[in-house]
C-alpha positions as CSV (number, residue, x, y, z in Angstrom):
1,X,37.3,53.6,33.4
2,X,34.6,56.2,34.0
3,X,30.9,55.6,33.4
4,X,31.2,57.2,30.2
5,X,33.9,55.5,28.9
6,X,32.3,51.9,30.5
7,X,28.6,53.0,28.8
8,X,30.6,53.1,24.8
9,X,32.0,49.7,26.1
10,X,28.9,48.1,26.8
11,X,27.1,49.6,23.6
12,X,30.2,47.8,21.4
13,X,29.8,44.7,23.5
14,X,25.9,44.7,22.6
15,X,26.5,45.3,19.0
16,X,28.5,42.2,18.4
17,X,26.0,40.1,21.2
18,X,22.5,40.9,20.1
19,X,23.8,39.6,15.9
20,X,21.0,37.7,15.5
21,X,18.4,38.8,18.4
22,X,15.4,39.8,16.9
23,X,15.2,43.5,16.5
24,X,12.7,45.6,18.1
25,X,8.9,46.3,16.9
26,X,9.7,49.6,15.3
27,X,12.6,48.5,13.4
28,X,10.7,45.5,12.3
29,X,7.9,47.8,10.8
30,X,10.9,49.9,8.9
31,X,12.4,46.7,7.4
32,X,8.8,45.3,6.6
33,X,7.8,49.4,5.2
34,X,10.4,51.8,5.0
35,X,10.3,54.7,7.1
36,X,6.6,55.5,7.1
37,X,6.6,58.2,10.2
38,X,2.8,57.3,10.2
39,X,3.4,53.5,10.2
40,X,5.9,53.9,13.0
41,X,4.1,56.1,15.1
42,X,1.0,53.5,15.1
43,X,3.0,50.5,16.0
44,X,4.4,52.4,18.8
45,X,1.2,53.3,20.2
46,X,0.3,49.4,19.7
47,X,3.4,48.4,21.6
48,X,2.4,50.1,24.8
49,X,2.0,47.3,27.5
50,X,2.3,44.8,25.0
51,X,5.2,42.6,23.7
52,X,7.0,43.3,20.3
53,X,5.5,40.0,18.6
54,X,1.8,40.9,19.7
55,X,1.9,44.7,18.5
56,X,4.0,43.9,15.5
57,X,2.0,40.8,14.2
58,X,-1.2,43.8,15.2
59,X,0.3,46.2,13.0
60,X,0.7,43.9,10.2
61,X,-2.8,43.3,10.3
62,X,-4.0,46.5,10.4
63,X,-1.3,48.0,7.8
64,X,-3.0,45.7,5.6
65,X,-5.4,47.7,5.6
66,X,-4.7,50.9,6.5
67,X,-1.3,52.7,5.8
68,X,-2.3,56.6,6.0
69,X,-4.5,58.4,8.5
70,X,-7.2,59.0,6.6
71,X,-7.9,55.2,5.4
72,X,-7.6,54.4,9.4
73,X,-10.4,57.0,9.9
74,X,-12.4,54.9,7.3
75,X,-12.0,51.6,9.0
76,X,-14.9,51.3,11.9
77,X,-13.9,51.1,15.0
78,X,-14.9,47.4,15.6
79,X,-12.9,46.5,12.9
80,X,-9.4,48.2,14.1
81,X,-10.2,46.5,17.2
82,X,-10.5,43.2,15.7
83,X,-7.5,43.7,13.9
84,X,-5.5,44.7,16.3
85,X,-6.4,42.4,19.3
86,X,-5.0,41.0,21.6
87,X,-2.4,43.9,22.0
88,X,-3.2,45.4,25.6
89,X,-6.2,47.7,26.2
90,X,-7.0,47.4,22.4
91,X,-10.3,48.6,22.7
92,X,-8.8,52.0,24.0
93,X,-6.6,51.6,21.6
94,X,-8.7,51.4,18.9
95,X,-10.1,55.0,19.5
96,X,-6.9,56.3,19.8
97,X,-5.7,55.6,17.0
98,X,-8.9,56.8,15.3
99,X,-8.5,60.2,17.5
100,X,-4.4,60.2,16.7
101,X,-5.6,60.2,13.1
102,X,-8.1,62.6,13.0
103,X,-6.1,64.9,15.2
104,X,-3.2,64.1,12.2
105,X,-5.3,65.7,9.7
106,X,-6.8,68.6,11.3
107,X,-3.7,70.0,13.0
108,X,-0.5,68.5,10.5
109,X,-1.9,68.2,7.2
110,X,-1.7,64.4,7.4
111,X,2.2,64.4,8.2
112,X,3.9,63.4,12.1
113,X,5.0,66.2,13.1
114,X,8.7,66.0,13.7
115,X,9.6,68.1,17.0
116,X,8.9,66.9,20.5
117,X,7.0,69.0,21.4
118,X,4.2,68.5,19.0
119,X,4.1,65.3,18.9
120,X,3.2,65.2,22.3
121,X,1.2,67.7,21.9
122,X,-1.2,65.0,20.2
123,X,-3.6,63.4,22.8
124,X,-2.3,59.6,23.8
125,X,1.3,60.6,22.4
126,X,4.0,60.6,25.7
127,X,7.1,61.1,25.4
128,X,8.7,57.7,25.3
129,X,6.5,56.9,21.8
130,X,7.6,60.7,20.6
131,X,11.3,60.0,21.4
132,X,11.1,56.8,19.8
133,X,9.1,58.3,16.6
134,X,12.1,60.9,16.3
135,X,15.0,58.7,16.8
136,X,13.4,55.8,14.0
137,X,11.7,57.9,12.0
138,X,13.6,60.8,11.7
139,X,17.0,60.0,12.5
140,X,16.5,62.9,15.0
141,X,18.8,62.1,18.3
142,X,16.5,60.9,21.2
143,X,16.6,58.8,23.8
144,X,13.2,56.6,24.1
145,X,13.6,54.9,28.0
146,X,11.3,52.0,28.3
147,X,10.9,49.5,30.7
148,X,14.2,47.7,29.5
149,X,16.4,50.8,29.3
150,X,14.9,52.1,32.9
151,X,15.9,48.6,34.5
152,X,19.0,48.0,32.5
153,X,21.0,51.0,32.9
154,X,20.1,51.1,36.5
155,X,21.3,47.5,37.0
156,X,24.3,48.4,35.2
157,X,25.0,51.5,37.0
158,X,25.3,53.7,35.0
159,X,22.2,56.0,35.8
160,X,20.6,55.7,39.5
161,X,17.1,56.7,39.1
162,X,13.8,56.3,39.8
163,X,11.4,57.5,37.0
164,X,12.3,57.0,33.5
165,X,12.0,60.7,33.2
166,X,15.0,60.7,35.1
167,X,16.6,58.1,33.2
168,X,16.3,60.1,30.0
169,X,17.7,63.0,31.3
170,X,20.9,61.0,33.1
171,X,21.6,58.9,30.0
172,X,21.5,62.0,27.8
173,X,24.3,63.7,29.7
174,X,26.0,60.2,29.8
175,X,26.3,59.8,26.3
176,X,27.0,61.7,23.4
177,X,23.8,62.4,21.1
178,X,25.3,59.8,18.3
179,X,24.8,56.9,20.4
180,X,21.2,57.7,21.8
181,X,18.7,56.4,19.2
182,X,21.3,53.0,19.2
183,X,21.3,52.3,22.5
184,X,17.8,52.0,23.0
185,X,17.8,49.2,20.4
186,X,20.4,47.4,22.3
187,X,19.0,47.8,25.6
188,X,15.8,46.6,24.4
189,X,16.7,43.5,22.8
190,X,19.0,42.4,25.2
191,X,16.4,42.9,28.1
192,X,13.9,40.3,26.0
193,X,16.3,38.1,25.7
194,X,19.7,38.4,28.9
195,X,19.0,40.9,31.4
196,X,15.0,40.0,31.6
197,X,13.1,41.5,34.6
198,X,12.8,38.6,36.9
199,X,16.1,36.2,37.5
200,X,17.8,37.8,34.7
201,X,20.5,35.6,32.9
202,X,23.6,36.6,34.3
203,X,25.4,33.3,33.5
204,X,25.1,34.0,29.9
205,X,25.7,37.8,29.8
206,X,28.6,39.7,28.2
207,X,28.2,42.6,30.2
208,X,28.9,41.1,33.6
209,X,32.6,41.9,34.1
210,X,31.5,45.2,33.7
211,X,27.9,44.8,35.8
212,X,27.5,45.7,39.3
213,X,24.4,44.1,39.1
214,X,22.6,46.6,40.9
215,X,19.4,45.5,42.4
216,X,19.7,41.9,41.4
217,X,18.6,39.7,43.8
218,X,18.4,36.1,42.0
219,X,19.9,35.1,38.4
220,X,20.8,32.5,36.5
């Protein structure tokens, strides 16, 4: 079995394993709203450095009551930080999404843009949260590598990187565009919930006959 061929195994392993996990943030907000580019965009700048329950029940909150760019440019600054606390740096937070906003309707009429390169072309937009604002939004093939796809597919080895940057690149010759925007999901739910970042569950995972378990140096 090459690492292709063992990479489509593990992604129909995880399909049938994580029935059942709860789903990440962003497909949270498209089963609570549709796909709202602008709604997924925010909740993926309120996920940085914070975990899916905190920046989802956040954008709840603040959906409630602001769902475009312009009403988030009415809300006051204090209040988007009330709203949205206690997600990780909100304060900074808070202005960036009143800049992302403004920046929103002075540049794209309102809209997300919907190529790479101008979404990060908007200040505080990097690439993971413009690959993940593709691949949900847009059903446009991406690969968004955050801390759980980094350590997983390293631990797995099937990539052997350093840098997520490097990660997105290896796991986009690896697999075949179809699978890209899925196997992000995957990856993220089973790292909140098997392969966690310290003494990851190994007892109870479905991927070890295939696991090398690279880097693992306790587990339960």
């Amino acid at each position: 079995m090459d690492n292709q061929e063992r990479a489509l195994a593990i992604i129909k392993l995880l399909r049938k394993a994580t029935v059942g996990m709860e789903a990440p943030a962003a497909v949270q907000i498209i089963q609570k709203y549709g796909k709202e580019p602008f709604l997924i965009l925010i909740s993926c700048l309120l996920s940085l450095r914070t975990r899916d329950p905190v920046s989802f029940a956040a954008s709840v909150r603040l959906f409630a009551y602001a769902k475009t760019p312009a009403q988030l440019l009415d809300l006051p600054i204090s209040q988007i930080e009330k709203l949205i606390y206690p997600t990780g740096f909100y304060r900074r937070k808070a202005h960036l999404l009143h800049a992302v906003s403004h920046e929103l309707i002075t540049r794209f009429n309102g809209k997300v843009p919907r190529t790479y390169d101008e979404l990060i072309s908007i200040k505080g937009v990097g690439g993971k949260t413009a690959n993940l604002v593709l691949g949900v939004a847009f059903d446009i093939p991406a690969i968004c590598v955050d801390t759980h796809v980094h350590r997983i597919s390293n631990r797995l080895g099937l990539v052997n990187t350093k840098t997520v940057e490097q990660t997105e690149q290896a796991l986009k010759e690896l697999l075949p565009p179809r699978y890209w925007i899925e196997y992000n999901h995957l990856m993220v739910m089973w790292g909140q919930n098997i392969c966690v970042p310290i003494s990851p569950k190994c007892s109870q995972c479905v991927l070890l006959p295939l696991c090398p378990q690279k880097g693992v140096t306790t587990h339960r």
